[in-house]
C-alpha positions in Angstrom: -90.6 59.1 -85.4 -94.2 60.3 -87.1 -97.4 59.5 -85.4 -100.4 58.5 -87.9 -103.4 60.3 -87.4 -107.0 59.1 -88.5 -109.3 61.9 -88.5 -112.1 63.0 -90.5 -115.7 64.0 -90.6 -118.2 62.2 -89.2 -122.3 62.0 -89.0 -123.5 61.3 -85.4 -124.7 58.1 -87.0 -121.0 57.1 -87.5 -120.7 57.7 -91.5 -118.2 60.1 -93.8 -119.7 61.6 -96.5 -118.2 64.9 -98.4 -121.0 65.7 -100.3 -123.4 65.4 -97.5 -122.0 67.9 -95.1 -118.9 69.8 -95.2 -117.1 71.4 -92.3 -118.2 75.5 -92.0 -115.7 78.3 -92.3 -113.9 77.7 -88.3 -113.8 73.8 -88.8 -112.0 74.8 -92.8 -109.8 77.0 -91.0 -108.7 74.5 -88.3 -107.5 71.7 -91.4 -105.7 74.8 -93.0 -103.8 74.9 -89.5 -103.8 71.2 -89.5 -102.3 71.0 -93.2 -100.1 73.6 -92.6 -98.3 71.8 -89.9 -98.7 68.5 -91.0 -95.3 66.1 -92.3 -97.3 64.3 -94.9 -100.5 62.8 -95.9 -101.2 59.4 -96.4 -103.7 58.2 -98.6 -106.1 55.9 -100.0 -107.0 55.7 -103.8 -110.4 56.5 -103.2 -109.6 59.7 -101.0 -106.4 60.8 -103.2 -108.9 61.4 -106.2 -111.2 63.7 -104.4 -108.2 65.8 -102.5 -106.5 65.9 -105.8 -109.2 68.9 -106.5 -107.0 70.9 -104.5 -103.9 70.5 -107.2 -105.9 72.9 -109.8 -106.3 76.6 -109.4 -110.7 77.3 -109.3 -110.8 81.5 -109.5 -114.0 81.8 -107.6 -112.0 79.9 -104.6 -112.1 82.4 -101.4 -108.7 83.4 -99.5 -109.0 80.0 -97.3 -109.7 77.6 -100.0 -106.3 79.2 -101.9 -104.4 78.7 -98.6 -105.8 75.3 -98.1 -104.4 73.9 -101.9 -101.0 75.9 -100.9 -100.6 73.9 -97.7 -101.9 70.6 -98.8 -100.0 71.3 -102.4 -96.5 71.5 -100.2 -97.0 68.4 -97.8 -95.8 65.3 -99.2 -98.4 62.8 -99.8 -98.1 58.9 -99.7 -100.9 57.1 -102.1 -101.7 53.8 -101.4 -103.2 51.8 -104.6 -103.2 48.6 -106.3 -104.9 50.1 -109.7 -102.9 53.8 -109.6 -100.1 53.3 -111.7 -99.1 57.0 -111.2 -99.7 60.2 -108.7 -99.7 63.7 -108.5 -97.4 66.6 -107.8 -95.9 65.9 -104.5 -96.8 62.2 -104.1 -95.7 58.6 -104.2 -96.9 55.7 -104.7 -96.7 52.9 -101.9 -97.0 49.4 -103.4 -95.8 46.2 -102.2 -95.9 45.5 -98.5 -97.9 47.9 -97.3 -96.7 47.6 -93.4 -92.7 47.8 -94.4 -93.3 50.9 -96.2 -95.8 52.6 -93.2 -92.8 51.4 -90.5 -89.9 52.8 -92.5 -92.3 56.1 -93.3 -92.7 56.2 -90.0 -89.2 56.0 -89.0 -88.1 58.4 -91.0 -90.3 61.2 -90.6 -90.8 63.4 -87.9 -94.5 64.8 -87.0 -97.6 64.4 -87.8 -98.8 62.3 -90.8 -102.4 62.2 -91.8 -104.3 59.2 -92.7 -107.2 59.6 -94.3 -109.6 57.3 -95.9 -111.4 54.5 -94.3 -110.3 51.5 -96.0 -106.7 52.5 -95.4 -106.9 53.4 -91.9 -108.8 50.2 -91.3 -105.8 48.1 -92.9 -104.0 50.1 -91.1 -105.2 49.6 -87.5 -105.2 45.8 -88.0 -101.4 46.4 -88.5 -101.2 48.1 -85.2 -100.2 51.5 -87.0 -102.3 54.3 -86.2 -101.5 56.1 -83.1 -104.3 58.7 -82.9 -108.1 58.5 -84.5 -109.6 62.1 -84.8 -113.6 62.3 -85.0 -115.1 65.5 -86.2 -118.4 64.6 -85.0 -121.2 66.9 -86.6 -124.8 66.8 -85.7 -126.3 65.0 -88.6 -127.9 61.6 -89.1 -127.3 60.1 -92.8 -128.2 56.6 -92.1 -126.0 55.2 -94.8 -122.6 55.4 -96.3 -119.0 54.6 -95.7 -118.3 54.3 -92.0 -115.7 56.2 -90.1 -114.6 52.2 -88.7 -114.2 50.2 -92.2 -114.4 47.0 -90.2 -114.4 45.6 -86.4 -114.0 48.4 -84.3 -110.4 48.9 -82.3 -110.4 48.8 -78.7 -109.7 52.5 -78.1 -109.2 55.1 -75.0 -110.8 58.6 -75.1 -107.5 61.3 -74.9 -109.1 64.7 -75.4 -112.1 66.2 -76.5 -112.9 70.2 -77.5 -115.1 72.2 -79.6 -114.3 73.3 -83.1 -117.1 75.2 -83.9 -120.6 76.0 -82.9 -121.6 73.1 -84.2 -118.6 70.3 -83.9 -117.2 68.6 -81.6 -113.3 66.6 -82.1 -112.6 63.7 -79.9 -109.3 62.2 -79.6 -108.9 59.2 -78.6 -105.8 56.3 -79.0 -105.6 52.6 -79.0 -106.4 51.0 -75.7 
């Protein structure tokens, strides 16, 4: 059975923003690992159309940015949507009832799938369907945005914590 995985950047102030910091080159190697060994992504809309940079070759991309868009190029990817009426290379669309098709993508998988985009993984947790949250913590303060929680906080129990980089700090934790 796949485990769901929440993680992304986030501001000490509790906010995701990819244009206002970005991770440096130790954090970018650690999601290369990450994507490399990852069973799937999951997706929101929202977060699908800014990854979807990584489908189209850029030449002034350095040797991790090329290994990034090969890793997250293989991995199956799961888009959920009410306006998409078609994905990308390597994707599907979930529609319908969202929970059915997270259980039986779930059951059928083995590994890691990623979850990434706020809204989602807040529909998500109210479904009881996320079985790890990972928080990239950097030291900056934005004071606005999109939180990291989309809506009521879950109850959850600190797992693990460790040092990416100089600079960042991953915290693990799971649903209480």
């Amino acid at each position: 059975m796949a485990k769901l995985v929440f993680g992304m950047n986030q501001s000490l102030d509790g906010y995701v923003d990819h244009m206002a910091f970005a991770p440096g080159p130790k954090l970018f190697r650690h999601f290369i690992e990450e994507a490399e060994r990852q069973a799937g992504s999951l997706y929101g809309r929202r977060i699908y159309e800014i990854m979807r940079y990584w489908d189209d070759e850029h030449p002034e991309w350095d040797a991790d940015e090329r290994a990034f868009a090969a890793a997250w190029r293989k991995q199956p990817k799961w888009v959920v949507s009410r306006s998409l009426t078609s994905v990308g290379p390597n994707a599907r669309l979930v529609e319908g009832d969202l929970e059915g098709a997270i259980r039986a993508l779930k059951a059928e998988r083995d590994g890691e799938i990623e979850v990434a985009g706020p809204v989602l993984a807040h529909s998500l947790t109210e479904l009881g369907l996320i079985d790890e949250y990972r928080i990239y913590l950097h030291p900056v303060v934005l004071g606005h945005g999109n939180p990291y929680f989309a809506g009521p906080r879950p109850r959850l129990r600190l797992v693990g914590h460790d040092r990416i980089d100089e600079d960042v700090v991953r915290l693990t934790y799971v649903p209480a």
